[in-house]
DOKOLLO-932692 format. One record per atom (N, C-alpha, C, CB): x, y, z; residue in one letter. Coordinates in steps of 0.1 Angstrom, whole numbers, padded with zeros to 4 digits, always signed. Glycine has a CB too. Layout:
# residues N
XYZa
...
# end
This chain:
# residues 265
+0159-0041+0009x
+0145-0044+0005x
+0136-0035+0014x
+0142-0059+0006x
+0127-0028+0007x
+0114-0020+0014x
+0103-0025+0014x
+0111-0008+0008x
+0094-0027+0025x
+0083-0037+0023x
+0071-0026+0031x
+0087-0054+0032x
+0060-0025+0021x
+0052-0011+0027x
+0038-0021+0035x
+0045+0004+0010x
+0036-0024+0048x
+0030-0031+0054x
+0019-0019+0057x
+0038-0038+0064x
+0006-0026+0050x
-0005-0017+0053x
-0017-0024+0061x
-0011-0011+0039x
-0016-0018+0074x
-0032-0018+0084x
-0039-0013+0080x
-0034-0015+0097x
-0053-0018+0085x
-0069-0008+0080x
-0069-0005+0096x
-0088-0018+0072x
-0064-0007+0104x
-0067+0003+0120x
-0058+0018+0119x
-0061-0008+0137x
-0069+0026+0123x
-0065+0042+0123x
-0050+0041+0133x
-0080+0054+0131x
-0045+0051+0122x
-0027+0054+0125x
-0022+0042+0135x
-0024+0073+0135x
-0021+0031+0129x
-0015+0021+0133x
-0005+0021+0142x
-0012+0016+0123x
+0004+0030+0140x
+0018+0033+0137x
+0020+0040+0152x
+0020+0043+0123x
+0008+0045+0159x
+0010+0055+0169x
-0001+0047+0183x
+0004+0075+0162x
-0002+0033+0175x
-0011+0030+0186x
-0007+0019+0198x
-0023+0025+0180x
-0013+0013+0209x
-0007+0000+0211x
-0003-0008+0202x
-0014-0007+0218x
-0015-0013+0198x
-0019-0025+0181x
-0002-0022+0177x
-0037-0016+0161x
+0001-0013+0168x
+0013-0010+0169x
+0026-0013+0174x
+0012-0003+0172x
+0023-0010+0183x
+0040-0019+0194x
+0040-0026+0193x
+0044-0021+0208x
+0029-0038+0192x
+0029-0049+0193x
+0031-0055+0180x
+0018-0052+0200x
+0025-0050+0168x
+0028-0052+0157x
+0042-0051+0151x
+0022-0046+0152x
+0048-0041+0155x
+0060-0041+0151x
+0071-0050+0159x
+0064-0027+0152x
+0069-0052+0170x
+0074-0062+0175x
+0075-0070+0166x
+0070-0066+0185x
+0063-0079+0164x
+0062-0092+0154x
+0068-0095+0144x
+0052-0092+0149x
+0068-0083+0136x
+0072-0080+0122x
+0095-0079+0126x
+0061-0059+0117x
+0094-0075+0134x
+0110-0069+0136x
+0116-0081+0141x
+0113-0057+0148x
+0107-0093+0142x
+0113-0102+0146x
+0115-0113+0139x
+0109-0104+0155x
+0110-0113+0127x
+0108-0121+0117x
+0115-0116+0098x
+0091-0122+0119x
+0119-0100+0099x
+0120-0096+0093x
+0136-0098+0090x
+0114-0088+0094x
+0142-0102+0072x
+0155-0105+0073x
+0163-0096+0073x
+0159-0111+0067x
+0174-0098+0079x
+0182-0083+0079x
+0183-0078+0063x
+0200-0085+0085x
+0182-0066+0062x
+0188-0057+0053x
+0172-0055+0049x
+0201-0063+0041x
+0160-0058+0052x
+0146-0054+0046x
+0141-0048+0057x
+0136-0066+0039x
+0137-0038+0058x
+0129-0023+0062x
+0113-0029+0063x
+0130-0008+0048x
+0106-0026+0069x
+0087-0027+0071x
+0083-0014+0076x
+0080-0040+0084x
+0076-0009+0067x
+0070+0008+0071x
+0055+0003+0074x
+0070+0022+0054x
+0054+0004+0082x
+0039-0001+0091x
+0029+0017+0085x
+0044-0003+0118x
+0021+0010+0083x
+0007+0023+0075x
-0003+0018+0080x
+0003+0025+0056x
-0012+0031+0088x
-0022+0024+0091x
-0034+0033+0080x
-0024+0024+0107x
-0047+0035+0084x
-0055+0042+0075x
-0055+0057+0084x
-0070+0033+0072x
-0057+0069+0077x
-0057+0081+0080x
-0070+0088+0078x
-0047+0086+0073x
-0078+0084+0070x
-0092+0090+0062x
-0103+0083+0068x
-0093+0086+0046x
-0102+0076+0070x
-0116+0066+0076x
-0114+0067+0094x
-0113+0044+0069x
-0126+0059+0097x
-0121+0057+0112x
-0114+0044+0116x
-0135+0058+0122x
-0116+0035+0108x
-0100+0021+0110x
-0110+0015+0119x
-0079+0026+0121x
-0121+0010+0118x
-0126+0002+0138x
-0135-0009+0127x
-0142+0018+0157x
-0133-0017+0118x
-0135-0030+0117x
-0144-0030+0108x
-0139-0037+0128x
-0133-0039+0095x
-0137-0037+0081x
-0147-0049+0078x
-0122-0037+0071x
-0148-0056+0088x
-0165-0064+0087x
-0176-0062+0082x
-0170-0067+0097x
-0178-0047+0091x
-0187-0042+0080x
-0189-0034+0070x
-0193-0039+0083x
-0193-0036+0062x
-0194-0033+0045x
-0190-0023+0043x
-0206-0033+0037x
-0197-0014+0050x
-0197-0001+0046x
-0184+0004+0055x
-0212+0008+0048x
-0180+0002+0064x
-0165+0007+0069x
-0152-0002+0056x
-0164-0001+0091x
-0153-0010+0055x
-0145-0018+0046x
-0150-0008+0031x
-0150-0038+0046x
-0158-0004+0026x
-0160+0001+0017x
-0150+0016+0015x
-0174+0000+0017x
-0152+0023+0030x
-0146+0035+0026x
-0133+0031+0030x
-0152+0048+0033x
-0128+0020+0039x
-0109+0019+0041x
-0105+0019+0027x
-0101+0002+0049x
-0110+0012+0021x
-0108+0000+0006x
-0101+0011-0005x
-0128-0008-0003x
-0109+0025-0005x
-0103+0034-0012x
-0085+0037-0008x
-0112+0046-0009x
-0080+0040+0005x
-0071+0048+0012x
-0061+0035+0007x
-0073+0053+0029x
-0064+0021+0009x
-0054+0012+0004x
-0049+0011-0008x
-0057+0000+0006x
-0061+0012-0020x
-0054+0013-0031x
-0046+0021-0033x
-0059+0014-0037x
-0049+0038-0031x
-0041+0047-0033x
-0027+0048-0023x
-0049+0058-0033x
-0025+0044-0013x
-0015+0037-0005x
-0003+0027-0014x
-0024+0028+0004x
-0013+0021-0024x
-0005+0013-0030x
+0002+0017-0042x
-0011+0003-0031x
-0003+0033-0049x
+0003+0037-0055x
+0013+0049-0049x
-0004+0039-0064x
+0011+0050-0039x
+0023+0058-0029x
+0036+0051-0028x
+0017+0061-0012x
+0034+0040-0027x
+0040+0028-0022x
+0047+0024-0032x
+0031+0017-0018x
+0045+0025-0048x
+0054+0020-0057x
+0059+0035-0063x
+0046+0009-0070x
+0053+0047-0058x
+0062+0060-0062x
+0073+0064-0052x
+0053+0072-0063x
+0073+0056-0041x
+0085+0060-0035x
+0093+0053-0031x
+0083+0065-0026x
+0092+0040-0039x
+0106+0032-0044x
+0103+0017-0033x
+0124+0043-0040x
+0095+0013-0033x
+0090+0002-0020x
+0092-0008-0030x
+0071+0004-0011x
+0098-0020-0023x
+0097-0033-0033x
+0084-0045-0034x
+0108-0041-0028x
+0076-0042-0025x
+0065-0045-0024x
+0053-0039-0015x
+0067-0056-0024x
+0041-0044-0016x
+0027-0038-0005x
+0026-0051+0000x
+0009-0032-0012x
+0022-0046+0011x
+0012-0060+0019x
+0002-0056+0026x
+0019-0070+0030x
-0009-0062+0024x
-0024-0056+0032x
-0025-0066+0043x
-0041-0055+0022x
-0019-0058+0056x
-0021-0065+0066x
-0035-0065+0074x
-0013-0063+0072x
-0047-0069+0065x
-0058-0070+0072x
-0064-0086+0065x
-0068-0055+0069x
-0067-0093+0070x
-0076-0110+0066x
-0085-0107+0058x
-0083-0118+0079x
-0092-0092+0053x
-0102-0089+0045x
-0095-0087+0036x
-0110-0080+0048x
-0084-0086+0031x
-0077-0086+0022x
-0082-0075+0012x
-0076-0098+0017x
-0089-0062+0017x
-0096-0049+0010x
-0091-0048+0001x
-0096-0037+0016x
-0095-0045-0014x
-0085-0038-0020x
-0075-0045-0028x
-0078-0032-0012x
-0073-0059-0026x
-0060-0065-0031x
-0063-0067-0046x
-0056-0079-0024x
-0073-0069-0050x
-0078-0072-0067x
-0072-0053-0074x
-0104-0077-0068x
-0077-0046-0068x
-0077-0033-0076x
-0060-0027-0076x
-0089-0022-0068x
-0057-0027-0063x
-0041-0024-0061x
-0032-0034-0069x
-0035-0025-0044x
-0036-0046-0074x
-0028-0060-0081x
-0028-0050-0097x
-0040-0081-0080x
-0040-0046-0098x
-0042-0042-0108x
-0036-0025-0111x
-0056-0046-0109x
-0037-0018-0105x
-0031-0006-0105x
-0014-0007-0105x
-0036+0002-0092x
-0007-0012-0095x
+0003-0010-0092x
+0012-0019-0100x
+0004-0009-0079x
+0029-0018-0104x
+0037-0031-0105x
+0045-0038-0096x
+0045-0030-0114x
+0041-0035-0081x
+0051-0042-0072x
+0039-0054-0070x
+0059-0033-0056x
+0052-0069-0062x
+0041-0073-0063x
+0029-0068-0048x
+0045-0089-0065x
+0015-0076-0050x
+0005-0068-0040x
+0005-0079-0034x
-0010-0062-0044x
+0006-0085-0018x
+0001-0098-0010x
-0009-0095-0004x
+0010-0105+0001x
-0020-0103+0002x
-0026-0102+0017x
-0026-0114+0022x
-0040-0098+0019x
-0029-0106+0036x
-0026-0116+0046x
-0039-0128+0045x
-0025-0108+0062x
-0050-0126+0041x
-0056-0137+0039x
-0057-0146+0026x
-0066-0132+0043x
-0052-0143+0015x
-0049-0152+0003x
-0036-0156+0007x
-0049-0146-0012x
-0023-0152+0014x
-0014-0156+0016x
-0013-0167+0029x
-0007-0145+0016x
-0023-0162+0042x
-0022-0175+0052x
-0031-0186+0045x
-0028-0172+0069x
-0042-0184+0037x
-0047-0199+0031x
-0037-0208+0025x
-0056-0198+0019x
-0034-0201+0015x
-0024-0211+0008x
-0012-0217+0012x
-0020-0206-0003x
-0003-0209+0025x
+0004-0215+0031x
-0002-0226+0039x
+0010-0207+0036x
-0013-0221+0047x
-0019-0235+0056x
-0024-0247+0045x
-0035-0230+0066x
-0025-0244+0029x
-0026-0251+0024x
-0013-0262+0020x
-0031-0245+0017x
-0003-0257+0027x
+0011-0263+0021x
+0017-0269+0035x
+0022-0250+0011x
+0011-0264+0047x
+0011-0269+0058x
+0008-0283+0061x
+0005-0262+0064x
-0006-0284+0062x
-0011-0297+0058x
-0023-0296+0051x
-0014-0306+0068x
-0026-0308+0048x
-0041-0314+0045x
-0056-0306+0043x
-0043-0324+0057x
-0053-0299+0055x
-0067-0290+0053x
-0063-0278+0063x
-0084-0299+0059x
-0071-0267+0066x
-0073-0256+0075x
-0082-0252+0080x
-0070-0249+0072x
-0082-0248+0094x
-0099-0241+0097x
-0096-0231+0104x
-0111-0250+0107x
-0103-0220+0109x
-0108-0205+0109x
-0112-0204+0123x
-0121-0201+0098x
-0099-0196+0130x
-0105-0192+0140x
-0109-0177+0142x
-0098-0197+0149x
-0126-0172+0138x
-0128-0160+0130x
-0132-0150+0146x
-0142-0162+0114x
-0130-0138+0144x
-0131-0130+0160x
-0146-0131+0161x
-0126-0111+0161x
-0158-0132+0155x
-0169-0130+0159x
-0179-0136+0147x
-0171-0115+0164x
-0194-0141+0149x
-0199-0146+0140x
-0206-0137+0129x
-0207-0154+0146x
-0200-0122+0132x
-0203-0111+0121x
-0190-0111+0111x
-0205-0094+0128x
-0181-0115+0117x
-0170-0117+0107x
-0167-0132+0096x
-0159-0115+0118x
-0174-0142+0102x
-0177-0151+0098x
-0178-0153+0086x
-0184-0153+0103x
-0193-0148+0076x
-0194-0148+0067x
-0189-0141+0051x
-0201-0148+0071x
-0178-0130+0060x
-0166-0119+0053x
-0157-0132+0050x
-0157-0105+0067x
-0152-0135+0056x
-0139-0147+0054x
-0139-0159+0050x
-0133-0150+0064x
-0153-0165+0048x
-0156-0175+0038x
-0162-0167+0027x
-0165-0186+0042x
-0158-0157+0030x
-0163-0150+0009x
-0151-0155+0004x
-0166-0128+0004x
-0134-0153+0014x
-0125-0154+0011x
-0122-0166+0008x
-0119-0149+0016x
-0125-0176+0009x
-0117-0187+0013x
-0124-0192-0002x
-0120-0195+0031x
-0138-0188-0006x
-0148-0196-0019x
-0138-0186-0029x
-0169-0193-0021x
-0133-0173-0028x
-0127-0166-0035x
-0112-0172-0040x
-0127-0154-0029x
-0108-0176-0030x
-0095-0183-0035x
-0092-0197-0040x
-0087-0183-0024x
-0108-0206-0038x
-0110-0215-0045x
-0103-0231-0037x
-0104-0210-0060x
-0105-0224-0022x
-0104-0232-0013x
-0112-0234-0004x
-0095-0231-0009x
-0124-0240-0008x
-0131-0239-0003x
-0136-0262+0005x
-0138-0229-0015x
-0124-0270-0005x
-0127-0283+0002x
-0118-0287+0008x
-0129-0292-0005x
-0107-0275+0013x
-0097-0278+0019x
-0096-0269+0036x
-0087-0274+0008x
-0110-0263+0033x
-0115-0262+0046x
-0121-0271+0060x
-0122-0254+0044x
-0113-0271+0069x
-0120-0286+0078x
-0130-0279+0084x
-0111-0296+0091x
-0134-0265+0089x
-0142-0261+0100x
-0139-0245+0102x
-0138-0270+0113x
-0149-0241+0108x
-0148-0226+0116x
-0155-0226+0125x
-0151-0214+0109x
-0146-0218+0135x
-0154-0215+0149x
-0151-0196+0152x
-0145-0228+0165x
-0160-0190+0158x
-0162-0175+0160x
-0160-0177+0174x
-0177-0166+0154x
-0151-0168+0175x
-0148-0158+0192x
-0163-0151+0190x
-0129-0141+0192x
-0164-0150+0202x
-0172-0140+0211x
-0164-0124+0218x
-0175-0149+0225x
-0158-0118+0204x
-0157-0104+0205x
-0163-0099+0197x
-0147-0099+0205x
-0151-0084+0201x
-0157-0072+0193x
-0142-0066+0190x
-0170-0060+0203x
-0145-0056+0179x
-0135-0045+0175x
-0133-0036+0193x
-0145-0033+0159x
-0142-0032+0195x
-0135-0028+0207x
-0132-0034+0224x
-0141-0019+0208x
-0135-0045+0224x
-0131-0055+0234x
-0114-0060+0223x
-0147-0070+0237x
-0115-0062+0216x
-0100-0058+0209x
-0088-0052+0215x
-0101-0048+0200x
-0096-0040+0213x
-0088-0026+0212x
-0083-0026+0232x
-0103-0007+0205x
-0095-0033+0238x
-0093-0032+0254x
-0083-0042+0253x
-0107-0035+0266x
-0080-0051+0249x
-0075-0064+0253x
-0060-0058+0247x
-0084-0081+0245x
-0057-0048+0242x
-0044-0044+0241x
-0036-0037+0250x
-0043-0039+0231x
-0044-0034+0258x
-0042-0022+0268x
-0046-0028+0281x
-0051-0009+0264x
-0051-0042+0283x
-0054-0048+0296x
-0048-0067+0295x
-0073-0046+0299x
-0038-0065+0299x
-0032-0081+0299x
-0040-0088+0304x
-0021-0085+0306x
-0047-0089+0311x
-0055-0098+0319x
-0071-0100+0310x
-0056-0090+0336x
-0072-0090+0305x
-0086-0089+0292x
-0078-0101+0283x
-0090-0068+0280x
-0063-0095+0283x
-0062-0102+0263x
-0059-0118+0271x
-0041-0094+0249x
-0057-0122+0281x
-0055-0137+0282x
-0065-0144+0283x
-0048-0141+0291x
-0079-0137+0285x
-0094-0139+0278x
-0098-0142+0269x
-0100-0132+0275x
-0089-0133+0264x
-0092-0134+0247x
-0084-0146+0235x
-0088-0120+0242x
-0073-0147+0243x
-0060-0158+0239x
-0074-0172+0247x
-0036-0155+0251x
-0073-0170+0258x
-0080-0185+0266x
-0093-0191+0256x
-0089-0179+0285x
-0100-0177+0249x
-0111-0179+0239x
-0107-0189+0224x
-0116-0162+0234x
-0096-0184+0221x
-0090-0188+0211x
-0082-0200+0212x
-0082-0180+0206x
-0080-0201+0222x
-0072-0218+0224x
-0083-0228+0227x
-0060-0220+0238x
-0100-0223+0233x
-0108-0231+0234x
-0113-0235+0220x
-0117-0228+0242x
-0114-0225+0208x
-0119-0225+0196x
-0112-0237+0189x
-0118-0211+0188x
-0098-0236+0195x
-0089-0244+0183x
-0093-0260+0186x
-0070-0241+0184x
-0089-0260+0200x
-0091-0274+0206x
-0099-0284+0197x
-0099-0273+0220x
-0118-0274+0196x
-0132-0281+0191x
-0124-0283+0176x
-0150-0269+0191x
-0117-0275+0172x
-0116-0274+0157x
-0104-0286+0157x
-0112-0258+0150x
-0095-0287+0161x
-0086-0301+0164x
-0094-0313+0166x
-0077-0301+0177x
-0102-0314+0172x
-0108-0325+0180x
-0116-0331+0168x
-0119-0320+0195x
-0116-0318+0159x
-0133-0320+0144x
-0123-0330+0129x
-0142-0294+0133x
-0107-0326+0133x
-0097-0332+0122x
-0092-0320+0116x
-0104-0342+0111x
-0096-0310+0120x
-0083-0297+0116x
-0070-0298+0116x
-0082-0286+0125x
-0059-0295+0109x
-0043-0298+0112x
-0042-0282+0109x
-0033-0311+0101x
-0045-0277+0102x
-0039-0264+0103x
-0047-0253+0112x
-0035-0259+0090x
-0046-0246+0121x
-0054-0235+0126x
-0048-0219+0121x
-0054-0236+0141x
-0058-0216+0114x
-0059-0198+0115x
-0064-0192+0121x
-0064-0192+0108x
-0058-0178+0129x
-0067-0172+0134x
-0070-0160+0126x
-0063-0170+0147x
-0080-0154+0126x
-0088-0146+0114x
-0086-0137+0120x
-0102-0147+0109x
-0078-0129+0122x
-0085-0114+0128x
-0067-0109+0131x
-0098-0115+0147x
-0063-0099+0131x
-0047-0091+0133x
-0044-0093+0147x
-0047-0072+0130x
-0056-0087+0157x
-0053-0083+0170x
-0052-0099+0175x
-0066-0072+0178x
-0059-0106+0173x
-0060-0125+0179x
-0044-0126+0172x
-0077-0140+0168x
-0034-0123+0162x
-0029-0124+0156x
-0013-0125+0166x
-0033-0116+0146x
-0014-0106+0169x
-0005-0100+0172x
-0006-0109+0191x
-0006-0082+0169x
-0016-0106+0198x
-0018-0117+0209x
-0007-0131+0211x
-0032-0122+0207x
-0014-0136+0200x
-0007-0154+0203x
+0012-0153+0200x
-0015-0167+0185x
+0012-0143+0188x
+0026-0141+0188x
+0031-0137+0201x
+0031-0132+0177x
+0028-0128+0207x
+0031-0120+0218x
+0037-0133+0229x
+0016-0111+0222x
+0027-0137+0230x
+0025-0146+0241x
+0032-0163+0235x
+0005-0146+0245x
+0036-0162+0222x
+0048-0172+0216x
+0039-0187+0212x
+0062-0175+0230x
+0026-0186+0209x
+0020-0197+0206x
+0017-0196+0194x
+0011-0199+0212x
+0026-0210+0183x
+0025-0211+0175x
+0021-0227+0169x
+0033-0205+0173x
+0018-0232+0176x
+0015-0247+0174x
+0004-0249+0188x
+0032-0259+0175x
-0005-0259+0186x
-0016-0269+0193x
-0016-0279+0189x
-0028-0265+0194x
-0012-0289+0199x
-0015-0304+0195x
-0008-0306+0184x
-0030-0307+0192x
+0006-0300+0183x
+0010-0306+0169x
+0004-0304+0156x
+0009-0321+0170x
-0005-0297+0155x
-0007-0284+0144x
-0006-0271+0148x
-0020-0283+0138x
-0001-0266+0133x
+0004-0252+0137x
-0009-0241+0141x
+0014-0244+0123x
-0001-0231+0147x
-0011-0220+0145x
-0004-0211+0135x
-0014-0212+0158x
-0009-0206+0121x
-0004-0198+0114x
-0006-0185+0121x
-0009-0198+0101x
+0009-0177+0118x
+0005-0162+0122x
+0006-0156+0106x
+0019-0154+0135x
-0004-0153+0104x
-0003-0150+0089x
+0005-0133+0090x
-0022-0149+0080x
+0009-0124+0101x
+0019-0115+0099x
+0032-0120+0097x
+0019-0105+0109x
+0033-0129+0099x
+0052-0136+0101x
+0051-0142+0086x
+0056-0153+0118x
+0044-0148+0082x
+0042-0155+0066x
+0041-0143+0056x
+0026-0164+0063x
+0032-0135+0061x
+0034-0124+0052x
+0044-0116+0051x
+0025-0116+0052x
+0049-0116+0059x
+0062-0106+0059x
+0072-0115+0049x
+0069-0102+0077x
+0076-0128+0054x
+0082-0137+0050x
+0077-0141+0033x
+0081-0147+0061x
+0067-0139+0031x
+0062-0140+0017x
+0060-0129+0009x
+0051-0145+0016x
+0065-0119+0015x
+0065-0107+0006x
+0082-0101+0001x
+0057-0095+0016x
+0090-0109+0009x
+0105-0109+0009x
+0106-0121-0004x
+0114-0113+0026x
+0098-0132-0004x
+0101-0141-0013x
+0099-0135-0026x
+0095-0152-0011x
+0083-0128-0026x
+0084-0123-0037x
+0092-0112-0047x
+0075-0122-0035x
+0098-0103-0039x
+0107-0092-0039x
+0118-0097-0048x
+0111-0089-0025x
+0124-0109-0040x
+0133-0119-0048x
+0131-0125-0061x
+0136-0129-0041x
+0120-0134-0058x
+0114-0138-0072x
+0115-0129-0083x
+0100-0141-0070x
+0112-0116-0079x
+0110-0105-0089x
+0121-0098-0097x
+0104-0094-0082x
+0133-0101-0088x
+0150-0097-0089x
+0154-0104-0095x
+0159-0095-0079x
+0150-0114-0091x
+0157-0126-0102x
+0156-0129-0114x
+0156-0137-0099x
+0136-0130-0116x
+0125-0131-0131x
+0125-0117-0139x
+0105-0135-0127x
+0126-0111-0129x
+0116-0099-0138x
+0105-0099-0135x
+0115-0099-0152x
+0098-0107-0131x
+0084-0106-0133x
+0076-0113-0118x
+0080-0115-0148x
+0064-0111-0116x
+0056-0111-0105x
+0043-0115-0107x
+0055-0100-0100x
+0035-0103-0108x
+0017-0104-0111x
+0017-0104-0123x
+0008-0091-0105x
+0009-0112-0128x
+0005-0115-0140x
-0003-0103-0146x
-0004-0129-0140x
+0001-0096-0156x
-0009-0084-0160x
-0018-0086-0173x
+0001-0071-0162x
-0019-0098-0175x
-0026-0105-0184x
-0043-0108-0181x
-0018-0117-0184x
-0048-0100-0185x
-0067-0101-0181x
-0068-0096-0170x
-0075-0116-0179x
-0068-0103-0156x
-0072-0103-0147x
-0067-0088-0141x
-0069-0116-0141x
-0059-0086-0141x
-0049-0075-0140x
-0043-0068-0146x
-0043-0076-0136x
-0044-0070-0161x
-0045-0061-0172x
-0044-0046-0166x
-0060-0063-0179x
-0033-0035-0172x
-0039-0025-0170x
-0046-0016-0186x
-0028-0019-0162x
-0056-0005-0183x
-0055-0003-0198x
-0048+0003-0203x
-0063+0001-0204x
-0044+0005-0218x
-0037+0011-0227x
-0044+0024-0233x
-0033+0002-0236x
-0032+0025-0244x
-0033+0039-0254x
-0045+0047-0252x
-0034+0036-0270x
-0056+0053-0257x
-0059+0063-0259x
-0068+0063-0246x
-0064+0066-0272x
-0078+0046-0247x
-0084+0047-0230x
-0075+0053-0220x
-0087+0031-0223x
-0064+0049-0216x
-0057+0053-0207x
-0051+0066-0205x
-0049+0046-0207x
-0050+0074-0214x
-0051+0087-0212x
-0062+0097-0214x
-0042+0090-0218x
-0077+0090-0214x
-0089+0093-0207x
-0090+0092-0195x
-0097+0086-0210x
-0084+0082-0189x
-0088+0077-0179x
-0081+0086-0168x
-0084+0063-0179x
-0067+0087-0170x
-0059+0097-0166x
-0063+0113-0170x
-0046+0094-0170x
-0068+0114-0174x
-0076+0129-0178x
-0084+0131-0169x
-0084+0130-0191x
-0093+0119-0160x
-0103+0122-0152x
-0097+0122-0140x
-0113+0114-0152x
-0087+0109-0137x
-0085+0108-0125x
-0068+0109-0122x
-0092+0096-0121x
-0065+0116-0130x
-0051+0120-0129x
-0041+0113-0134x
-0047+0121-0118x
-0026+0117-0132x
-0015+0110-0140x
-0006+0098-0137x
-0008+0119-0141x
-0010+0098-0119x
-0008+0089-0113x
-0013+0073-0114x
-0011+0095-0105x
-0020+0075-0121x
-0035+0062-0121x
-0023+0054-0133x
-0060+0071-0130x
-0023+0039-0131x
-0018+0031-0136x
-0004+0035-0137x
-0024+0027-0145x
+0008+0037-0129x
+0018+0038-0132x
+0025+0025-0142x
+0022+0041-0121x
+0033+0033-0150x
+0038+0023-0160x
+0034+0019-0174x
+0037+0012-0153x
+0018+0021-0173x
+0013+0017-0184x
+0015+0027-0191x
+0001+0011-0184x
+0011+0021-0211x
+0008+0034-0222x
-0001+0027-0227x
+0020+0039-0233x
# end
């Protein structure tokens, strides 16, 4: 099994973020399934919060994701909590498409009772409850609380142990308030807060978990893979994800090439 794991931080693959990521991933991954870690190449990758940086990653993923089903990958996963992209690549491509933030909701939804958000900063804040009204979980949220970073106090805290147990110490105070409010499940919203806690092997507080939504996703993208081997079938391509047909579609591909909707006629 091939699983094409896509970051929005520039060349993922060659950075700390990186090591540390793959660690995660290599440790959770079942034997005989492969993870090709992608980061973005075209953009500058430094924090899809804001609009217009998330606007220009958003392109490189989709088309990532038709790279990804032309070179024989059994599924994509957008390893970013903004989940860039995942509506249009669901819709372009036939493997199935996960992210990491529609995929850690609904598991924290199956976890327990409710979930709450521990999001890196209060600019990120209002990005991730677009997600959470988007996925139509929105009363099964108990709370959110925002770290006091940045994209590049991040990037330091990967490269300074003593910064990132700052940053972990920040995140275990967030969860506490959010336990203390009747949270049972905790998320942390952000990759780098992600790869940290794994690092450092914290996966439960107080007897609720802490989701690492890279270890679920990986693990939910192998389920699906299966699911797919077994049904035949995956993403619903019915409306929502419809691709188009006959003569539109070879307009469409007239403008934007031959590549565009693999599969369809």
């Amino acid at each position: 099994m091939r699983l094409w794991y896509q970051s929005l931080a520039r060349q993922t693959e060659s950075t700390p973020y990186g090591a540390i990521l793959r660690k995660v991933i290599d440790s959770c991954a079942d034997p005989g399934t492969s993870v090709h870690v992608r980061g973005v190449s075209e953009t500058a990758g430094i924090g899809v919060h804001y609009r217009f940086l998330e606007y220009h990653d958003t392109r490189e993923v989709i088309y990532n994701a038709i790279r990804a089903e032309k070179e024989g990958f059994d599924a994509y996963l957008i390893g970013n909590i903004s989940d860039a992209g995942i509506r249009e690549a669901r819709e372009m491509v036939n493997i199935p498409v996960l992210g990491l933030s529609e995929t850690s909701f609904h598991l924290a939804s199956i976890m327990g009772a409710n979930f709450a958000l521990v999001t890196i900063s209060e600019k990120w804040t209002p990005r991730i409850l677009e997600n959470v009204r988007r996925y139509g979980l929105e009363q099964r949220l108990a709370g959110v609380e925002a770290m006091r970073t940045s994209p590049l106090e991040l990037k330091k805290a990967m490269v300074d142990k003593d910064y990132r147990e700052t940053i972990v110490a920040q995140f275990m105070a967030a969860a506490e308030r959010l336990l203390a409010n009747g949270a049972e499940v905790i998320i942390p919203a952000g990759g780098d807060v992600i790869v940290f806690l794994a690092d450092a092997g914290i996966y439960e507080i107080g007897r609720a978990p802490v989701l690492n939504g890279i270890v679920e996703l990986i693990k939910m993208g192998e389920t699906a893979v299966k699911l797919k081997r077994i049904t035949g079938r995956f993403t619903s391509k019915r409306l929502g994800y419809a691709t188009p047909t006959g003569d539109f579609l070879e307009r469409i591909r007239s403008f934007y090439g031959p590549e565009i909707y693999p599969g369809a006629k």
